[in-house]
Structure formats: structure tokens, C-alpha cells
C-alpha positions as CSV (number, residue, x, y, z in Angstrom):
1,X,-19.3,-9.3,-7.5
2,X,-19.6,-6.2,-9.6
3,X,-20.1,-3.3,-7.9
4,X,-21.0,0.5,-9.0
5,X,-17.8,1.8,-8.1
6,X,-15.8,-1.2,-9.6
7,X,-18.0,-0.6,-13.0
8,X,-16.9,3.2,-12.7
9,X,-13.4,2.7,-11.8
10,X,-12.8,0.5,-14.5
11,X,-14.7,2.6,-16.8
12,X,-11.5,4.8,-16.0
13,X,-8.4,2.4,-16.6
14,X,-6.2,1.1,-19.4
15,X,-8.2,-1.8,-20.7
16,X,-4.9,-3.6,-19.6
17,X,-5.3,-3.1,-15.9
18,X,-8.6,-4.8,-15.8
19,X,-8.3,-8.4,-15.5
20,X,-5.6,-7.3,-12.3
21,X,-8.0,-4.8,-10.6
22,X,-11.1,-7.5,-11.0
23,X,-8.9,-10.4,-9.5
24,X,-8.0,-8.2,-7.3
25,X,-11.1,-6.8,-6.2
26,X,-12.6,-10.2,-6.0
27,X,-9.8,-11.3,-4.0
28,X,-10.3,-8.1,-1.5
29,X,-14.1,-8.8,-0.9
30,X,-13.9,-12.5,-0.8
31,X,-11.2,-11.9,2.1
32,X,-13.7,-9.4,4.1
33,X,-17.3,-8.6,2.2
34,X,-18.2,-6.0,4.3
35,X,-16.0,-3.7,2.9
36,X,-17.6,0.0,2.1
37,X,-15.7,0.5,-1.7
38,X,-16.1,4.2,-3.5
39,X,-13.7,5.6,-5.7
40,X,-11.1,8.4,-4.2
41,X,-7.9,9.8,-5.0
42,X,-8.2,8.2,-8.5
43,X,-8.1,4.9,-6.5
44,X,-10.7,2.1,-5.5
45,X,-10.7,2.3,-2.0
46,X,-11.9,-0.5,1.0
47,X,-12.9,0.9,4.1
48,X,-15.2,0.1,7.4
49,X,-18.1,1.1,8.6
50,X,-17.7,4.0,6.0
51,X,-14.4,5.5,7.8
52,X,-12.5,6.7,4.7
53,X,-10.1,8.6,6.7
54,X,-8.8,5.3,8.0
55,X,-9.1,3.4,4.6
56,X,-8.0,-0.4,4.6
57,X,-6.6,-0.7,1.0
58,X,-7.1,0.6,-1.9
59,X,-6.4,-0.3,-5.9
60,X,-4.8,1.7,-8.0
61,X,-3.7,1.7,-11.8
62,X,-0.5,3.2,-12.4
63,X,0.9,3.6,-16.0
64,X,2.8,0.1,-15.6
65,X,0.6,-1.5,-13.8
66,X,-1.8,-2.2,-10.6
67,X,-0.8,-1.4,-6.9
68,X,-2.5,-2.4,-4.2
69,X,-2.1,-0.2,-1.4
70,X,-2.5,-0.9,2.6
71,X,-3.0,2.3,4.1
72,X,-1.3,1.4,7.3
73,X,1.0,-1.0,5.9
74,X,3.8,-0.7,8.1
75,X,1.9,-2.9,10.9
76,X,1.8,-6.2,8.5
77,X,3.6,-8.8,8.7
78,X,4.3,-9.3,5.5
79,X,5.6,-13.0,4.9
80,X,6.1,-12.5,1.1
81,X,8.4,-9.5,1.7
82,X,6.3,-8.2,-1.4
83,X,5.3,-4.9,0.3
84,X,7.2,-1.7,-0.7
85,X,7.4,1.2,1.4
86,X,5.2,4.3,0.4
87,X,4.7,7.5,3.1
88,X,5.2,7.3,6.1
89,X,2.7,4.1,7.2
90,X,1.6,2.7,3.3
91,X,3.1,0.2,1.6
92,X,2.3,-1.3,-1.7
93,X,2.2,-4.2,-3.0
94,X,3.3,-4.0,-6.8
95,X,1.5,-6.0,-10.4
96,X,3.6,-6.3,-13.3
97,X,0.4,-6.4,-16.1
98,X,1.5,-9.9,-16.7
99,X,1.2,-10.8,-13.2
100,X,-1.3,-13.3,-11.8
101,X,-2.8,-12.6,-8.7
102,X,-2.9,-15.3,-6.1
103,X,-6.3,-14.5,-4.4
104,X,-5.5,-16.6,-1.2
105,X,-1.9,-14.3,-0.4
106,X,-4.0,-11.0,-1.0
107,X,-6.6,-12.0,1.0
108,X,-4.4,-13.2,3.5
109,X,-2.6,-10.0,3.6
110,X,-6.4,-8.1,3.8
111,X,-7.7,-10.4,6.4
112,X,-4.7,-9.3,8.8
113,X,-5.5,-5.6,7.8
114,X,-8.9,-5.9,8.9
115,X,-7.6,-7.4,11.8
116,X,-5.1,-4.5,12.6
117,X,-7.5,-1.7,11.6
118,X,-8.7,-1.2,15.3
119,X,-4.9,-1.0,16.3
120,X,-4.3,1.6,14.0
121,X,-6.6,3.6,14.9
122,X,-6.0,3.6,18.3
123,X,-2.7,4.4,18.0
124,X,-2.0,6.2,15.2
125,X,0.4,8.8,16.2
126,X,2.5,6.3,17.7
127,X,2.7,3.9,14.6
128,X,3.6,7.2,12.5
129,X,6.2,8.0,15.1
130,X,7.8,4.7,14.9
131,X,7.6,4.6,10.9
132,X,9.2,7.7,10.4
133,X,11.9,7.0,13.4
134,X,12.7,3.3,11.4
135,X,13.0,5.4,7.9
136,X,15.2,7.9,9.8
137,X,17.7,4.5,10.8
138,X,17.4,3.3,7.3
139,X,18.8,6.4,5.5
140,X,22.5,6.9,4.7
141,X,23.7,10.0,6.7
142,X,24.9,12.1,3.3
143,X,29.5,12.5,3.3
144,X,29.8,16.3,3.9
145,X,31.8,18.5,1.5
146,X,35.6,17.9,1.8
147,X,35.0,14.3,3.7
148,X,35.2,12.3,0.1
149,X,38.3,10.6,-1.5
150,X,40.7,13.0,-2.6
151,X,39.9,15.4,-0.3
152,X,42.6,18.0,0.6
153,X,43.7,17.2,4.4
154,X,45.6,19.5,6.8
155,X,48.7,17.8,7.6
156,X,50.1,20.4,9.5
């Protein structure tokens, strides 16, 4: 299954990405093989019906290894608990060089993107809202200035 933009992209990698961006390529278009795949934002990216604005996932070589990335990641299930929060909706799903993809889990976890991409799209706004609102809950509210330990008290 090699494709133009697969040749290209890899043309553009450290040789030691490769054998993770084929498997998981292959992986990707054995899950769904309709997928429209060009090269964007350095990254090989899956999409529709030729909607890029709405990508499904994309590959991308990093430095330390290969991510791949679910545009709207927030709205997966994720039953690996593999997927790592990104912006606001992404989340990635990390390979370690030495790593050995397991085609059936990625395509599993494309399938169900496929599956979702019509809900995301309808209601975009309202999955950004609610991403952002669950990132708000998750951060620490920062100690103010004085509020520490050893901080001089008023004991008037």
C-alpha cells in the first residue's frame, strides 16, 4: 500500500521512523481505505471526502519517535488509556522507535474515529467547550503569594 504521499513523507524522516510510520500507515488504511492521505503540517494526514479541516489522524515523526495523532481525540474511548492529551480536542498516541505497533488496537482506535467524525463535526463547538471546561477541572488552582508554609500570619 504505498502511496505518493507515504513515498514523500518518508522521503522526509529519520530512516528510524520508517518501519513505525509504514506499520502504521498500513494499519490506518487497512482499518478505513478510503482515506484521502496528503502531507500537511509536516505530518501524514487521513481525512474524508477530502475535508482536511476536519482531519481524522495524522502521523507524525518527532525527534524521539512517531505520534499518531486523532484530531478530535477527546471523543474516543480509549480502552488502552494510551492517548495523551494535546490542544484542546487532540490527543496522541505515543511510539518509542522500539515500539511495535499492534495494527488491530490502531485500527480499532481509527475505526471508532471514523465512526465519530460526523459527530464532531456537527458539534464541534460544543466538544471544544467541554474539552477546555474538563482541562480547566484538571488544573491545580496556583497557592497565591503569602498562602505557602512559612508564611507570616497576622495574629493580632
Amino acid at each position: 500500500m504505498n502511496s505518493p504521499a507515504l513515498q514523500t513523507y518518508l522521503a522526509g524522516v529519520d530512516a528510524a521512523a520508517a518501519p513505525l510510520v509504514v506499520a502504521l500507515d498500513e494499519a490506518i488504511r487497512n482499518a478505513h481505505p478510503d482515506f484521502d492521505v496528503a502531507i500537511s503540517y509536516k505530518m501524514l494526514m487521513y481525512a474524508l471526502r477530502g475535508d482536511r479541516g476536519t482531519w481524522v489522524c495524522a502521523i507524525d515523526a518527532i525527534r524521539k519517535g512517531v505520534c499518531l495523532r486523532f484530531l478530535y481525540g477527546v471523543l474516543l474511548d480509549d480502552p488502552r488509556g494510551v492517548l495523551r492529551a494535546g490542544s484542546s480536542v487532540l490527543k496522541t498516541w505515543d511510539f518509542d522507535f522500539a515500539d511495535v505497533v499492534d495494527p488491530a488496537a490502531v485500527g480499532a482506535y481509527v475505526a471508532e474515529a471514523v465512526a465519530r467524525n460526523g459527530e464532531y463535526k456537527a458539534n464541534r463547538q460544543e466538544a471544544l467547550d467541554a474539552s477546555r471546561a474538563a482541562a480547566r477541572a484538571r488544573r491545580q488552582p496556583k497557592a497565591r503569594r503569602g498562602d505557602g508554609p512559612g508564611a507570616a500570619r497576622d495574629i493580632g
